[in-house]
Each structure stands twice: as C-alpha cells, then as structure tokens.
N, C-alpha and C positions, 0 to 999 in steps of 0.2 A: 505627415499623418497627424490626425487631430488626436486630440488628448479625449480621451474618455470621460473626464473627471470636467465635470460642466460646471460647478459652483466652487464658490470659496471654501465651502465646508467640507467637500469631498479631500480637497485639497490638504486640509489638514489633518484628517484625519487618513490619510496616507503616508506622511509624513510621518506623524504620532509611528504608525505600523513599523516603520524602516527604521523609525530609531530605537522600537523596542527589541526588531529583532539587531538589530547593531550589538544593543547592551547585553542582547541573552545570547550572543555568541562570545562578545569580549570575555564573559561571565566565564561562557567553559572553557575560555583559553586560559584564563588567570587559572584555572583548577587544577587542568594538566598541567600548567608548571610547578606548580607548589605539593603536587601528590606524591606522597612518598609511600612503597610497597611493604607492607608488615614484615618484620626479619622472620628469615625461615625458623621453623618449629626445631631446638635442641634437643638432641635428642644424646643421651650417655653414652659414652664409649666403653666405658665399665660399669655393672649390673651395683644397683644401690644395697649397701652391707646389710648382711642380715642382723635379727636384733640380739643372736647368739654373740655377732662379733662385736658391736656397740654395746653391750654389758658388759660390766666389770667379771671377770672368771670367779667363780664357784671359789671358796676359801677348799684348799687342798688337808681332807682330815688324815689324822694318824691311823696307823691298823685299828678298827673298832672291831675287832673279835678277839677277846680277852676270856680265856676258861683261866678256872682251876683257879686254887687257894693263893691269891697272893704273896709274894715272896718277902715284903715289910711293907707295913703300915705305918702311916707316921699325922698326924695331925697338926695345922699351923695354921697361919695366920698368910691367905696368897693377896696380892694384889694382883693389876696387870700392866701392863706397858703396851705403847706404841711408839707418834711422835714423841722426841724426837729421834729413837732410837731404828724404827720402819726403813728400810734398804743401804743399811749400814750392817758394817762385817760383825758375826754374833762371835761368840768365843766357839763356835764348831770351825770357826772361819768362810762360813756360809754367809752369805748374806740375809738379814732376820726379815722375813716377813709376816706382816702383822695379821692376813687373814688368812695366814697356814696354824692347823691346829698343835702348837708347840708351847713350850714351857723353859724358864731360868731356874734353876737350884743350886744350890753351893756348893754341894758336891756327892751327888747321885751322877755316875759316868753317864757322862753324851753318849746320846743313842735311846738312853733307858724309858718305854715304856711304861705309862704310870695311868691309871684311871684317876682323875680331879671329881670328889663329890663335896658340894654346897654344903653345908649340915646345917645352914639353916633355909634350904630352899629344896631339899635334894635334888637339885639339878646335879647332873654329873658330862664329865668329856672323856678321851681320850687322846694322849697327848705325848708327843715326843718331847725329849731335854732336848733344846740344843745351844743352850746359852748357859751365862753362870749370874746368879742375882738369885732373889735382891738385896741388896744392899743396902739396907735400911733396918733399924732395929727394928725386932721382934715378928719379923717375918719370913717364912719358910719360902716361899714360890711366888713365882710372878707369871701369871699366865700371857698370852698373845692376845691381842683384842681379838680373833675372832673366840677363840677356848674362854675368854671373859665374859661374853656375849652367850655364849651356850649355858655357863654354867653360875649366871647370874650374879656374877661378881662384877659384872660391866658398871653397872649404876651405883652400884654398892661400893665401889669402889673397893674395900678390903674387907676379906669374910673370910671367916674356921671355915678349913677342908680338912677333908679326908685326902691323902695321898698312896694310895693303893698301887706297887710297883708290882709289875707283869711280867718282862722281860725287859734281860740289861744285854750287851754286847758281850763278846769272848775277852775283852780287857777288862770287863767289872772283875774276875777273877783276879786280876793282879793287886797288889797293892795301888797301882795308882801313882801319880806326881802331885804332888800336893804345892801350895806356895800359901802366904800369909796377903791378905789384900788389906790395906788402912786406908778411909774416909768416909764421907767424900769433905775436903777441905776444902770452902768457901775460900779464904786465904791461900794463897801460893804458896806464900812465901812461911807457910807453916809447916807445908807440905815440904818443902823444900830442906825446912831444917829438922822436920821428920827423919829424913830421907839420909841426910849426912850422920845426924847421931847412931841409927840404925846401921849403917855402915860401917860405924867404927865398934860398934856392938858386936855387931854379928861379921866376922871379916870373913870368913867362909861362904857367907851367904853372896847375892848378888840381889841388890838395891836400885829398884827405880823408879821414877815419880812420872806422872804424866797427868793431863786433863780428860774429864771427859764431861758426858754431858750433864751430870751432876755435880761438877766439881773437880778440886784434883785431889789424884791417890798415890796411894805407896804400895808398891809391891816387894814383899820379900821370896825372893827363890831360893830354894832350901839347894843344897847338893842332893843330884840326884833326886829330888822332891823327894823327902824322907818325909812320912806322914808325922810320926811320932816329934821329931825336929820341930816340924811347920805347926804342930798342936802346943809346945814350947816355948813356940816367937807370941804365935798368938795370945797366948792369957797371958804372956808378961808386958805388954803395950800397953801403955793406957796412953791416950792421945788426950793433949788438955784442952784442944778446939771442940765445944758444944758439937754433937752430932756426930763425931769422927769415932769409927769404932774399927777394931779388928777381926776381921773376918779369915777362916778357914775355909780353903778352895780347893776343889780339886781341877787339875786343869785337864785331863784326859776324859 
C-alpha cells in the first residue's frame, strides 16, 4: 500500500504528531505514579470541652447572708497570702486555697464567720477562718487572694479593716487550746537554741522547732493548752533575732 504522505514535509510533520502525542502520554503516566490521595477528613471521637470546663472554677465564697448585730468587732491592720502557701495543708488541716473566700487569725476559732470591710475603700467580703496568721508584727488578718481581690487590699497590699464576727462554731464556747508560736527565724540555728533554752524553762510544756515558709519557728504547747499559761510564755520571750516575735494562738 502507498503511503499517503507524498512530500518530505508531510513527512515530518507527522512525525512532529507521534512524538507529541508519545510525550503527552508519558506525561499522564509519570502523574499517576507520583499521585497521592488527600488523608481522609478527622473527625473527633470525643465532643470538644466546653469553655464552662476550659475556665478556671468560680472562687467558692463563704455564707454572704449575715443579719443582726455583730458579736465583736475588732479593727487591724490585714494583708493577704497566696504562693507560696496555695495547696498546702492550712492549720484547719484542709488544704488552703487561694480563690476560696477564707481568712488566717490568731485566734478567732476555725470555722468563725467574720465580714472583712476596707476602711479606706469600703470594699467589704465575707469570709471563713480557716488558718492561723499572720505572723508578722502589727497585723490582725491575712486574707485569701481571692477575699484580697474583693475587698481591695490585693494591690494595696496591707489596709485597716473592720473585722466584724457573725457566727463561731459550738467549740468558740470552750475555752479553747491555746499554744505559744516564736518567729519566723531567718537563722536555724537560733531557733534551735531557742527551742532547747525554752525547754529547760518551761519542762511541763512540750517544745518544738520546725521550718516553714518564712523561716523557722518555735512552738510552745502549754498542757492541756491552758490559755492563761500560753498568755504567760508568751509576754516573757523576747527573741533577740531582728524580726522574731511571740505570738498567741489558738489552735482549735
């Protein structure tokens, strides 16, 4: 059979033809080999948390419905605390958290009820004891950073309140257990020889030193926590490390 293609230039440009479709097939082979299909679409197996459970929980406040004439008033000088003292054991043996609305005093019975008002901001709170402080001179109360935050002593860091008590528990009636607390001693080894002369002082008592996060201290345990005893120890101490003072506690 003859060829259809009569001249040289038919010729190649048939050729030209064959070779381009060569290349535009080779083209879709290389594509199918190197295709690769999108990963399927993820999809959760558990529903994404609401933003109820991604916040931090609401600071848990004290009873705020207080009638009737308060039972003692007392006016002081509060600061407040958090770190480093925040999910560590309080003296209720609770462990203290810092945006429940709670309060440290030295010896108003844990449990007690007390309205906190500013007097110079009249911000006021509602607030449970459930610790013992502070421990530092010339101050009545140490609030919780969230009850510092309310009642504008956050920033202030220490402010005159009003301390307005509400209700106490059915042990405010008792006497109580009282003990002697001395520090906080930057030196140990102060404390330490605190600790042994008080020993030999007081031999009835029961004498112990430890650390904390101010420092270390001394405790005296009266027998029995006789309050009258532990008010005794206390104004006859005088600590001669800068800063160390003796404090009266109630520990119930």
């Amino acid at each position: 059979m003859k060829s259809s293609l009569r001249n040289p230039m038919q010729w190649l440009y048939a050729l030209g033809g064959l070779a381009a479709l060569t290349l535009t097939a080779g083209c879709h082979h290389r594509q199918q080999q190197v295709y690769v299909p999108p990963p399927p679409v993820y999809r959760r197996t558990q529903p994404r948390p609401t933003v109820a459970t991604t916040q931090r929980p609401a600071p848990v406040p004290a009873p705020a419905h207080i009638d009737g004439k308060p039972l003692s008033v007392e006016v002081g000088m509060s600061s407040w605390y958090g770190p480093p003292y925040n999910n560590q054991r309080g003296a209720n043996g609770e462990i203290y958290d810092q945006n429940a609305m709670t309060a440290a005093h030295r010896t108003l019975p844990m449990g007690t009820i007390v309205r906190v008002t500013n007097l110079d901001t009249g911000q006021s709170a509602v607030v449970k004891i459930t610790d013992r402080g502070p421990f530092v001179h010339g101050r009545t109360l140490d609030l919780s950073l969230a009850a510092a935050k309310q009642t504008g002593v956050y920033r202030a860091g220490v402010a005159r309140v009003k301390i307005e008590v509400f209700s106490q528990p059915p042990s405010a009636a008792t006497a109580g257990k009282w003990c002697v607390q001395v520090g906080a001693f930057t030196n140990p080894d102060n404390a330490i020889k605190l600790k042994d002369d008080l020993s030999h002082r007081y031999t009835t008592a029961k004498v112990i030193e430890f650390p904390g996060p101010t420092g270390h201290w001394v405790r005296v345990n009266t027998p029995q926590g006789d309050k009258s005893r532990a008010t005794q120890i206390a104004e006859s101490i005088r600590p001669k490390e800068p800063g160390a003072e003796a404090y009266l506690v109630r520990l119930d």
